[in-house]
N, C-alpha and C positions, 0 to 999 in steps of 0.2 A: 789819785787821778785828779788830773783838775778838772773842777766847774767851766763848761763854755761859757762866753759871755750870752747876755740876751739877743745881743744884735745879731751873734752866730746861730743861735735857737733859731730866731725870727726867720733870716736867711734860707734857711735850710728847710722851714717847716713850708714856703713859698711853693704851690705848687701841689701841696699836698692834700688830697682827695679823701670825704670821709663819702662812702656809699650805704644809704639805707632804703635796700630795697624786699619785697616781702618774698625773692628768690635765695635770702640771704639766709633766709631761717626765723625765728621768733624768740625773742628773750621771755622769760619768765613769765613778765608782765602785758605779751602778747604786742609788743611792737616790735618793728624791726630789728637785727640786729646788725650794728653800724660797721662795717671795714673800713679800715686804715688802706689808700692806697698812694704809696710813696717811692721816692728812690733812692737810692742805697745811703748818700747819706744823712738825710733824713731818718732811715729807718737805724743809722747807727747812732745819731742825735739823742730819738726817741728812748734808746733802751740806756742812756747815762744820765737822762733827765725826768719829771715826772711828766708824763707825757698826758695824762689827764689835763692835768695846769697847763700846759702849753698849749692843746687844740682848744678844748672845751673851755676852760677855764676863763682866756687870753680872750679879748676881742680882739679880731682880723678882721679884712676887708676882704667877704664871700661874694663868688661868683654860683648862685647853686639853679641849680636845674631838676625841677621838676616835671617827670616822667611818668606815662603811661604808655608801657607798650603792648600793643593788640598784632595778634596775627588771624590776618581774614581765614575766608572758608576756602580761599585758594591757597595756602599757607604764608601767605607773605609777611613779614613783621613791618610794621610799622610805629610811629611814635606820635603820641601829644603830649608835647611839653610847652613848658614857659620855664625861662632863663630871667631872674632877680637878682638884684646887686644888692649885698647887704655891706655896709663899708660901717666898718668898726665897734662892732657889734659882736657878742659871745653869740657859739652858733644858738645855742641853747634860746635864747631870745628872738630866732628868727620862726618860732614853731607857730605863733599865731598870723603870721603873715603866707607859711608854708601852705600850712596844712589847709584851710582854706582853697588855694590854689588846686592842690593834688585832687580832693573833692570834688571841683567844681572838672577840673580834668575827667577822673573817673565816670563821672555824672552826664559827659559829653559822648559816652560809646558804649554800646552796647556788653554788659555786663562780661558776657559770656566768650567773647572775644578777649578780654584783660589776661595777656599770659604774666605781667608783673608789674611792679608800679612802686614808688617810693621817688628819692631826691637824692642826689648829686651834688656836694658843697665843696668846692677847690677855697683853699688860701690863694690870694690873689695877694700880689707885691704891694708895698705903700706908696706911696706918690714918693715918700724921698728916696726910697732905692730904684724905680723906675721913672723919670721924673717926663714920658711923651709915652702915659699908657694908652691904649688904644681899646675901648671896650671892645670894641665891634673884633678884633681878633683876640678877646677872652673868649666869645661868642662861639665864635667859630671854632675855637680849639675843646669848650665845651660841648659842642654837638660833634664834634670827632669822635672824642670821647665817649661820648654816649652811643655812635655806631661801631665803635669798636667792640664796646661794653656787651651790645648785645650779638653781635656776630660769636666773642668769646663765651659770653655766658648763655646766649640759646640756641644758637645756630650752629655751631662747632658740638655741641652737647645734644643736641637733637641726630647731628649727621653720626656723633659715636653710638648712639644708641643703635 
């Protein structure tokens, strides 16, 4: 089977969402545990390449969004975030800038209300394959995302129960 090149890796990994939030579960060592969320192919990219070295590894150019979302005593969800641009940077390197952020989030509402919280990091395209990017609609498609997020992950799952 042939080796993709890297510019097809790169390509295809555009776009692609690692989520670490604490609805996810707990690894071992008691943080998050992180999901891959991607499309089709990408996720067919991922399993003929070492996909470790590709997200983590590789500096990209992040779009990540860090989240706290609370639901009042009337059950409403809602969200405090802040949206950071990390451009070309391993995600791994962006945790002193993050985590900071999510803290100081957390620290902003009332404990007891937090039904989850963690951060949001899309690959975002490089200047030479999009050459008129427009941050303000990464923005937007990041807070989509993130009401999607939680209509699927608390809202649709609160209504099954």
């Amino acid at each position: 089977m042939r080796k993709p090149s890297d510019k097809v890796i790169r390509s295809c990994l555009t776009g692609l969402r690692l989520v670490s939030m604490e609805s996810n579960g707990l690894k071992e060592d008691g943080t998050a545990d992180v999901k891959i969320d991607c499309g089709p192919s990408a996720k067919v990219m991922l399993s003929r390449v070492d996909a470790n070295r590709w997200i983590v590894d590789t500096p990209h150019n992040w779009l990540i969004t860090v989240v706290v979302i609370i639901k009042d005593i009337h059950g409403n969800y809602d969200t405090i975030h802040d949206l950071v641009m990390a451009r070309g940077i391993r995600i791994d390197d962006t945790g002193p800038d993050v985590q900071p952020m999510l803290d100081k989030a957390k620290g902003r509402v009332n404990q007891r209300l937090i039904v989850d919280f963690g951060w949001i990091a899309e690959i975002l395209p490089t200047k030479r394959l999009k050459q008129n990017q427009d941050d303000n609609t990464f923005y937007d498609r990041a807070e989509q995302y993130l009401e999607n997020w939680i209509i699927n992950r608390h809202i649709e799952q609160e209504k099954a129960a």
